[in-house]
C-alpha positions as CSV (number, residue, x, y, z in Angstrom):
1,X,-12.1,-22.1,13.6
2,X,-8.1,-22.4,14.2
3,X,-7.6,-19.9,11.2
4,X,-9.9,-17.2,12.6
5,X,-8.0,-17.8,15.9
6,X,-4.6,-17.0,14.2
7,X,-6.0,-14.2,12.6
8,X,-7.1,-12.5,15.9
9,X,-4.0,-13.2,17.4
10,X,-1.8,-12.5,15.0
11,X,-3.7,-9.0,14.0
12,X,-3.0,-8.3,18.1
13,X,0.2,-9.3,18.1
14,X,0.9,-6.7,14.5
15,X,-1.0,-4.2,16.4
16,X,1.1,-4.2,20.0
17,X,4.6,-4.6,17.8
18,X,3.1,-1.4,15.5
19,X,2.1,0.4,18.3
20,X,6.0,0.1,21.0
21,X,7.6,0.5,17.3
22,X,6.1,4.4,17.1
23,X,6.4,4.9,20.7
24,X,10.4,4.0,20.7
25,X,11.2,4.7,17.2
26,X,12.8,8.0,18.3
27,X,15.0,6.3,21.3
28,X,16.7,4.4,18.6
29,X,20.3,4.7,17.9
30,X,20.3,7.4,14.9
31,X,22.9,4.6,13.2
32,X,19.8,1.9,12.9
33,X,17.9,4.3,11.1
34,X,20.3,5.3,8.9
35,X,22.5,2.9,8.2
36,X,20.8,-0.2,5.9
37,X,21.6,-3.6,8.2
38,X,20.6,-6.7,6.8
39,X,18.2,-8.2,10.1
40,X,16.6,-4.8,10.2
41,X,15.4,-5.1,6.1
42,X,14.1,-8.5,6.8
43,X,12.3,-7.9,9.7
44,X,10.4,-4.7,8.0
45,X,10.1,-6.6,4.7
46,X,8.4,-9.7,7.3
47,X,6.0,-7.0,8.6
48,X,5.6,-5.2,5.9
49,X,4.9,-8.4,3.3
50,X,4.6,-11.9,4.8
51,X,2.9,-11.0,8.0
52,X,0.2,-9.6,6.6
53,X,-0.1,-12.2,3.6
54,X,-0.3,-15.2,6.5
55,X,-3.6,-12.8,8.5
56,X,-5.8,-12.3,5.0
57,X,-5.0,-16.1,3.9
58,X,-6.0,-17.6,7.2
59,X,-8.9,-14.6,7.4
60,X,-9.7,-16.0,4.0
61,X,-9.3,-19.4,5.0
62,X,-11.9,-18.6,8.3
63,X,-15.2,-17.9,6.1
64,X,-17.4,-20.4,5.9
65,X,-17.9,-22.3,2.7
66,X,-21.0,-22.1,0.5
67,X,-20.1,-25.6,-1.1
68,X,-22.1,-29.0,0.2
Protein backbone atom coordinates (compact mmCIF):
# COMPACT_ATOMS: atom_id res chain seq x y z
CA UNK A 1 0.00 0.00 0.00
CA UNK A 2 3.06 2.46 0.86
CA UNK A 3 4.27 2.14 -2.91
CA UNK A 4 0.95 3.02 -4.45
CA UNK A 5 0.95 5.93 -2.00
CA UNK A 6 4.31 7.21 -3.30
CA UNK A 7 3.21 6.80 -6.65
CA UNK A 8 0.15 9.12 -6.22
CA UNK A 9 2.16 11.56 -4.53
CA UNK A 10 5.02 11.58 -6.37
CA UNK A 11 2.94 11.59 -9.94
CA UNK A 12 1.22 15.00 -8.10
CA UNK A 13 4.08 16.40 -7.10
CA UNK A 14 5.77 15.74 -11.22
CA UNK A 15 2.54 17.08 -12.32
CA UNK A 16 2.43 20.70 -10.13
CA UNK A 17 6.56 21.03 -10.80
CA UNK A 18 5.49 20.29 -14.86
CA UNK A 19 2.79 22.42 -14.83
CA UNK A 20 4.69 26.22 -12.74
CA UNK A 21 7.79 24.98 -15.09
CA UNK A 22 5.55 25.87 -18.47
CA UNK A 23 3.80 28.69 -16.79
CA UNK A 24 7.34 30.57 -15.81
CA UNK A 25 9.50 29.10 -18.28
CA UNK A 26 9.36 32.41 -20.27
CA UNK A 27 10.12 34.76 -17.00
CA UNK A 28 13.38 33.05 -16.84
CA UNK A 29 16.58 34.84 -17.29
CA UNK A 30 17.39 34.21 -21.20
CA UNK A 31 21.14 33.20 -19.67
CA UNK A 32 19.47 29.93 -17.85
CA UNK A 33 18.22 28.78 -20.95
CA UNK A 34 20.98 29.30 -22.85
CA UNK A 35 23.85 28.89 -21.14
CA UNK A 36 24.47 24.92 -20.00
CA UNK A 37 24.90 25.13 -15.85
CA UNK A 38 25.68 22.07 -14.17
CA UNK A 39 22.52 22.15 -11.31
CA UNK A 40 20.19 22.92 -14.13
CA UNK A 41 21.38 19.44 -16.25
CA UNK A 42 20.94 17.49 -13.22
CA UNK A 43 17.82 18.62 -12.11
CA UNK A 44 16.23 18.02 -15.89
CA UNK A 45 18.20 14.80 -16.20
CA UNK A 46 16.40 13.93 -12.32
CA UNK A 47 12.99 14.66 -14.00
CA UNK A 48 13.54 13.65 -16.99
CA UNK A 49 15.18 9.91 -15.95
CA UNK A 50 15.16 9.03 -12.17
CA UNK A 51 11.86 10.53 -11.27
CA UNK A 52 10.06 8.77 -13.42
CA UNK A 53 12.11 5.33 -12.97
CA UNK A 54 11.23 5.63 -8.91
CA UNK A 55 6.91 6.18 -9.95
CA UNK A 56 6.74 2.96 -12.47
CA UNK A 57 8.97 0.80 -9.97
CA UNK A 58 6.96 1.61 -6.92
CA UNK A 59 3.67 1.51 -9.44
CA UNK A 60 5.12 -1.78 -10.34
CA UNK A 61 5.85 -2.63 -6.89
CA UNK A 62 1.92 -1.59 -5.87
CA UNK A 63 0.17 -4.57 -7.98
CA UNK A 64 -0.89 -7.21 -6.15
CA UNK A 65 0.89 -10.49 -6.44
CA UNK A 66 -0.60 -13.67 -8.09
CA UNK A 67 1.97 -15.89 -6.04
CA UNK A 68 0.65 -17.92 -2.72
Amino acid sequence: MRSIRFAAVAMTLLAIIGAWLTMSINRFPKDWLTTPNMAVVVSVIGLTYVVPALISTAICNSVASTKR
